[in-house]
VOPAGU-2260 file (C-alpha; in pm, 1 decimal, decimal comma):
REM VOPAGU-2260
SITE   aa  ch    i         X         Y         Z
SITE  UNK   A    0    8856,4    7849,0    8934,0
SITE  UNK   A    1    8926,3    7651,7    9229,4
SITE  UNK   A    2    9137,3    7898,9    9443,8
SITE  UNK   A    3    9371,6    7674,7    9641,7
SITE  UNK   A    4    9454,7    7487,0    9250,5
SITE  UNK   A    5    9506,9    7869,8    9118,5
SITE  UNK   A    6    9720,6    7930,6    9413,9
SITE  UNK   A    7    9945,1    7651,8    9450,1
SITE  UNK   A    8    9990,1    7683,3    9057,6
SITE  UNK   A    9   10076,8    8055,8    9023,4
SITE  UNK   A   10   10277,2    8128,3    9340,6
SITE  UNK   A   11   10578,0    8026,8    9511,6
SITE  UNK   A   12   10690,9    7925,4    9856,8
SITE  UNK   A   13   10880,2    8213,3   10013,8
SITE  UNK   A   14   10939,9    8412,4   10327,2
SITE  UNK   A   15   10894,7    8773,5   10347,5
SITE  UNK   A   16   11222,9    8987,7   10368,1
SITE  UNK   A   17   11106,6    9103,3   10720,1
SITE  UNK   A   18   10970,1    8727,7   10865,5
SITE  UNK   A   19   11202,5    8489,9   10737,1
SITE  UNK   A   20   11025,7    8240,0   11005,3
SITE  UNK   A   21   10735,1    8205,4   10786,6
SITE  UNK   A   22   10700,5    8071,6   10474,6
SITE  UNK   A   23   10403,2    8214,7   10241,9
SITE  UNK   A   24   10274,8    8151,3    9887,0
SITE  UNK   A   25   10313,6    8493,8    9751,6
SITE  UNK   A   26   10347,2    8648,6    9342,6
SITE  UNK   A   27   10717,4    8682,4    9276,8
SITE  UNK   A   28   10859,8    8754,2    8958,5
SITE  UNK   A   29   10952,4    8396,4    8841,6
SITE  UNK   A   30   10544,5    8272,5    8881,2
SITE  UNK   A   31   10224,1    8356,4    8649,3
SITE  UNK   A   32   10051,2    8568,0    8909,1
SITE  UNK   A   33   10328,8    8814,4    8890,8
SITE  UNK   A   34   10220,3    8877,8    8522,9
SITE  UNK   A   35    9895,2    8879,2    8509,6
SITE  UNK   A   36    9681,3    9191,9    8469,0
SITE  UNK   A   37    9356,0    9266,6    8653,5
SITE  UNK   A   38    9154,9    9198,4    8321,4
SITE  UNK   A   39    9323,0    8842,0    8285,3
SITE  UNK   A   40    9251,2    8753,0    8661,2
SITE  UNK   A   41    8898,6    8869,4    8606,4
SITE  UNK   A   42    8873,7    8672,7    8272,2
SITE  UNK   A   43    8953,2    8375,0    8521,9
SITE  UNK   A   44    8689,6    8510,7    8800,6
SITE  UNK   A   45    9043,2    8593,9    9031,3
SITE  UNK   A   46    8984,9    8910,7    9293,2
SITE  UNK   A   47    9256,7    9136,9    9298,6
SITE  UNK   A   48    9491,7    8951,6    9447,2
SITE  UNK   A   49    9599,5    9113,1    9752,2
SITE  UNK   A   50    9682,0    8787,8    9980,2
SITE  UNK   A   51    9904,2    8668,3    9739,7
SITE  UNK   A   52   10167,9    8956,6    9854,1
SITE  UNK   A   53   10353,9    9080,7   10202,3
SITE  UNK   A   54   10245,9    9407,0   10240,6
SITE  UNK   A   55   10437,0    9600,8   10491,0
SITE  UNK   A   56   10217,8    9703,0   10743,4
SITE  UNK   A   57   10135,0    9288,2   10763,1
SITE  UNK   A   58   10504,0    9222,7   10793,9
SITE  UNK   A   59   10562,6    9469,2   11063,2
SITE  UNK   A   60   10292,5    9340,0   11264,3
SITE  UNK   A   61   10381,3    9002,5   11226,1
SITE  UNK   A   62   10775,0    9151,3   11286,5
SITE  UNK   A   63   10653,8    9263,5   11629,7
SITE  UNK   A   64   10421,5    8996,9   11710,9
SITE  UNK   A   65   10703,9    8718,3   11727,7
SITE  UNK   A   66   10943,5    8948,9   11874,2
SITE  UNK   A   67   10712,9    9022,7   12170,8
SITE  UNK   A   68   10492,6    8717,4   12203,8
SITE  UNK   A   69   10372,6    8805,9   12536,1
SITE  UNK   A   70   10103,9    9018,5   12359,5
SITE  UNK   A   71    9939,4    8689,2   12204,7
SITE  UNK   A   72   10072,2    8378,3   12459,7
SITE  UNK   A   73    9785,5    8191,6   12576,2
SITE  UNK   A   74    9492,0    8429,7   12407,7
SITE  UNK   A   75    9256,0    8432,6   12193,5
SITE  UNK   A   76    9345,4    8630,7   11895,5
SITE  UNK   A   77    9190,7    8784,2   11588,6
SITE  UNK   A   78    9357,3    8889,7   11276,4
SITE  UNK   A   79    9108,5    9117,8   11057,3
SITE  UNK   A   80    9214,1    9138,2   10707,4
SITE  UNK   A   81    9411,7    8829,0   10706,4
SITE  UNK   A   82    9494,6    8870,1   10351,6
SITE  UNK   A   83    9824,4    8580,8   10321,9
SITE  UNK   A   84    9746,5    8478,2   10712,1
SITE  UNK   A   85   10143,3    8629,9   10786,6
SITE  UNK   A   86   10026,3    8778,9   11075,5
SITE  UNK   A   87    9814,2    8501,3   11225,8
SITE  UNK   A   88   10053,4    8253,8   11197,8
SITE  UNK   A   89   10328,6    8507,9   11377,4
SITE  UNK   A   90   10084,6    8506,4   11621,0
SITE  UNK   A   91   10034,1    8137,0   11671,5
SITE  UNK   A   92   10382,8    8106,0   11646,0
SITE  UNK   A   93   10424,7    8339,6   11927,3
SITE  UNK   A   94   10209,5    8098,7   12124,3
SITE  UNK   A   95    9844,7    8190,7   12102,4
SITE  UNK   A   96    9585,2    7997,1   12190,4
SITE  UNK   A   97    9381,9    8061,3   11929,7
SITE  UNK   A   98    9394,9    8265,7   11615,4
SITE  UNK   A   99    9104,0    8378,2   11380,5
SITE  UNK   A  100    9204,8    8495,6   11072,3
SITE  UNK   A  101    8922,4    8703,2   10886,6
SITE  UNK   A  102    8884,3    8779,0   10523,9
SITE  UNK   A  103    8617,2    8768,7   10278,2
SITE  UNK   A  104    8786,7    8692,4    9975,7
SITE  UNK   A  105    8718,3    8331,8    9903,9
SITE  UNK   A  106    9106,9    8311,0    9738,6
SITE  UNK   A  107    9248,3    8463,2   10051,7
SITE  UNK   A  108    9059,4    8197,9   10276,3
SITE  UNK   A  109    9240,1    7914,3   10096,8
SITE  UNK   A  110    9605,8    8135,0   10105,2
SITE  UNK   A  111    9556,2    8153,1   10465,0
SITE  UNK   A  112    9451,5    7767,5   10530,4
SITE  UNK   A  113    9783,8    7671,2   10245,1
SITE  UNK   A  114   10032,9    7885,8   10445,1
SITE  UNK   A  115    9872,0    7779,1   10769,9
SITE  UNK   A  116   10000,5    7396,8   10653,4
SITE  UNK   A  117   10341,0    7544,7   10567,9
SITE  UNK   A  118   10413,5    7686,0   10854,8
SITE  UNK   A  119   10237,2    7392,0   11050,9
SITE  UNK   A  120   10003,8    7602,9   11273,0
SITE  UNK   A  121    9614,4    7536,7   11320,0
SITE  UNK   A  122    9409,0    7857,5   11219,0
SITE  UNK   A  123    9086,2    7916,5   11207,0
SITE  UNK   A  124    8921,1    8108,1   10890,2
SITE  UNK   A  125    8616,7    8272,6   10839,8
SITE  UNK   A  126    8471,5    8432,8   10550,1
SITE  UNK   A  127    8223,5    8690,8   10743,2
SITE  UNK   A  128    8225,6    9057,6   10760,1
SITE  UNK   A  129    8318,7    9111,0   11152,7
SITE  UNK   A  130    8336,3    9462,2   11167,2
SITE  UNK   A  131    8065,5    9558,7   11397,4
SITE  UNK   A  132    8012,7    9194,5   11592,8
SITE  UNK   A  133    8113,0    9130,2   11962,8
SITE  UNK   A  134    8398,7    8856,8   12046,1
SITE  UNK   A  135    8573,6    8737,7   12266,3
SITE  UNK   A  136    8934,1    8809,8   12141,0
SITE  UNK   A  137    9189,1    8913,5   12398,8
SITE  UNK   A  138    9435,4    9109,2   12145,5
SITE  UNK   A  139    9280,1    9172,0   11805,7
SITE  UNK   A  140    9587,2    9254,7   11502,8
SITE  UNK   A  141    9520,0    9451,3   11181,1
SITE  UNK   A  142    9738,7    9510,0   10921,4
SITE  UNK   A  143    9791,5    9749,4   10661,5
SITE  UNK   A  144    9393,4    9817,4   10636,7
SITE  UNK   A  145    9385,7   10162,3   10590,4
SITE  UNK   A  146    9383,9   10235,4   10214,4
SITE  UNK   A  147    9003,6   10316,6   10150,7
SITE  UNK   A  148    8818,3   10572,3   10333,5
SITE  UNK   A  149    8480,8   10377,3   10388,3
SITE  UNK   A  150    8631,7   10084,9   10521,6
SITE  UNK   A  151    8924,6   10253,5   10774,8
SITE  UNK   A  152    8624,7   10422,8   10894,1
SITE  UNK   A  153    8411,5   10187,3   10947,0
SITE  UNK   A  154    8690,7    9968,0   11113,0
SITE  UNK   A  155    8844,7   10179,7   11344,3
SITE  UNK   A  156    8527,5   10345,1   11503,5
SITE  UNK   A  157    8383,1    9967,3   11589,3
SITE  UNK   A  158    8770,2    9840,0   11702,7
SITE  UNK   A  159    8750,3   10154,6   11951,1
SITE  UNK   A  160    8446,6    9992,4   12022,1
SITE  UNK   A  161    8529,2    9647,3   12052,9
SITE  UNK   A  162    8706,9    9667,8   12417,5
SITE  UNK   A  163    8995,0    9452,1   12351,0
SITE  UNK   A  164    9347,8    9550,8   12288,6
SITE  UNK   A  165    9435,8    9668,8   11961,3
SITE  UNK   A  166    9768,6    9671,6   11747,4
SITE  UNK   A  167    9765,5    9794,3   11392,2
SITE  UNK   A  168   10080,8    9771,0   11116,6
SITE  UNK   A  169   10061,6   10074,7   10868,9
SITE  UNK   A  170   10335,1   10209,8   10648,4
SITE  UNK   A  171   10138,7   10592,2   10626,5
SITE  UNK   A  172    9849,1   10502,3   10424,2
SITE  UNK   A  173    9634,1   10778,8   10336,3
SITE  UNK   A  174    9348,0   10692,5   10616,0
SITE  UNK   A  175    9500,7   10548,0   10924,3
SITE  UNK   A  176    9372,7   10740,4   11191,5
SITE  UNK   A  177    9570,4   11091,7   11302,5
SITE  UNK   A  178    9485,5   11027,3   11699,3
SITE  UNK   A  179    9378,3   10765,0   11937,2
SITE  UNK   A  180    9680,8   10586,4   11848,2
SITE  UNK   A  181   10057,3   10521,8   11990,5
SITE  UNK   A  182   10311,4   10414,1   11818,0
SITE  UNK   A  183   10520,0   10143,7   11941,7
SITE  UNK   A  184   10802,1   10068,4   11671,7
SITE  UNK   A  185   10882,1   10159,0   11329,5
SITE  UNK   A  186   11043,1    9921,0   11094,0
SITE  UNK   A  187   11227,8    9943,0   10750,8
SITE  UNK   A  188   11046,9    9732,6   10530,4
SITE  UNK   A  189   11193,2    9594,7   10180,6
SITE  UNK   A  190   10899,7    9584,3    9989,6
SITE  UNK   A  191   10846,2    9666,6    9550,9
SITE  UNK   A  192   10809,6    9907,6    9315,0
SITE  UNK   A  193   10570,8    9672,5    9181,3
SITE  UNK   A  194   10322,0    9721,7    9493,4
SITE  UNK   A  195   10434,6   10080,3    9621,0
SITE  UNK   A  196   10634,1   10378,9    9564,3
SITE  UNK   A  197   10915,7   10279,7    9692,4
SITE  UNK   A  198   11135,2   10028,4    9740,6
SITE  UNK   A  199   11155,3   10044,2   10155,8
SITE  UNK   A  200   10858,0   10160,1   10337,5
SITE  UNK   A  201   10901,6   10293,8   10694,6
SITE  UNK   A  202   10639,8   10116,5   10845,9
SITE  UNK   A  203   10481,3   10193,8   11231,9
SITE  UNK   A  204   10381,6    9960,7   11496,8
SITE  UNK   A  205   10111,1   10080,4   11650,2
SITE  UNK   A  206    9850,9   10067,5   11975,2
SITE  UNK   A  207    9466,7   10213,6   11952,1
SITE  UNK   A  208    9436,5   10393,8   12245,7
């Protein structure tokens, strides 16, 4: 299936409860995504979606991002994990220069480029596996990445690595790092029983030191 056709047909324009700046097209209950099992997405050859939803580690991020934009203005920024692209279009918003938004999911490529039109921001996308390649990013954003040992891993040792300021959204998932990090605000994020365990997750702002 074509994934910008499946997306624009089984989502809805809305803003997350956090960012009501930004517009996304996300699953909510009134659209056929929100329905759907895993075995009828595959059926279609859909991914789990996971860019078709605000997690709250992304909305945090993105919370923080607009409300200090000095920590993008006039740099070149990456957002790993892009998932909707919330977070790199807070950050162009906030008045980067540039934004990369990475994430291999073919579906989430197209969410990000849609959203990227509704909010009427230029973003870059790519497709590639980063982890472990040298850029030139100035402040690199990641949120909500931390759900599955190999990969938190395998992220955080190369962004330790990578030389350039870090800032990380994560409501306590089970692998985000115990050290290295400082935390730099904590937010109250509506979010569904649908997606967590709860219905608000206290969600951290955070800098890898």
């Amino acid at each position: 299936m074509e994934p910008k056709s499946f997306i624009l047909e089984n989502t809805a324009l809305t803003a997350p409860p956090l960012v009501p700046e930004i517009r996304l097209h996300l699953a909510t209950e009134v659209v056929p995504l929100w329905r759907k099992t895993e075995e009828e997405l595959e059926a279609e050859g859909v991914p789990p979606p996971y860019w078709a939803f605000a997690w709250a580690g992304g909305q945090a991020l993105a919370r923080y991002v607009l409300d200090h934009p000095d920590i993008v203005r006039g740099k070149n920024v990456l957002d790993f994990g892009s998932g909707s692209g919330l977070v790199a279009i807070a950050a162009k918003q906030a008045g980067a220069a540039r934004v990369l938004a990475a994430d291999i999911d073919a579906f989430a490529a197209a969410a990000i480029e849609l959203n990227a039109q509704a909010n009427d921001v230029a973003i870059d996308v790519t497709r590639d596996d980063v982890i472990g390649r040298a850029g030139a990013w100035q402040s690199v954003l990641v949120g909500d990445m931390c759900y599955e040992r190999p990969l938190a891993e395998r992220l955080i040792a190369w962004l330790k690595a990578l030389g350039a300021p870090v800032l990380l959204g994560d409501p306590g998932r089970s692998y985000f790092p115990k050290s290295g990090i400082e935390k730099l605000a904590t937010f109250r994020v509506q979010t569904t029983r649908e997606l967590e365990d709860r219905e608000i997750r206290e969600t951290g702002v955070y800098r890898l030191c």
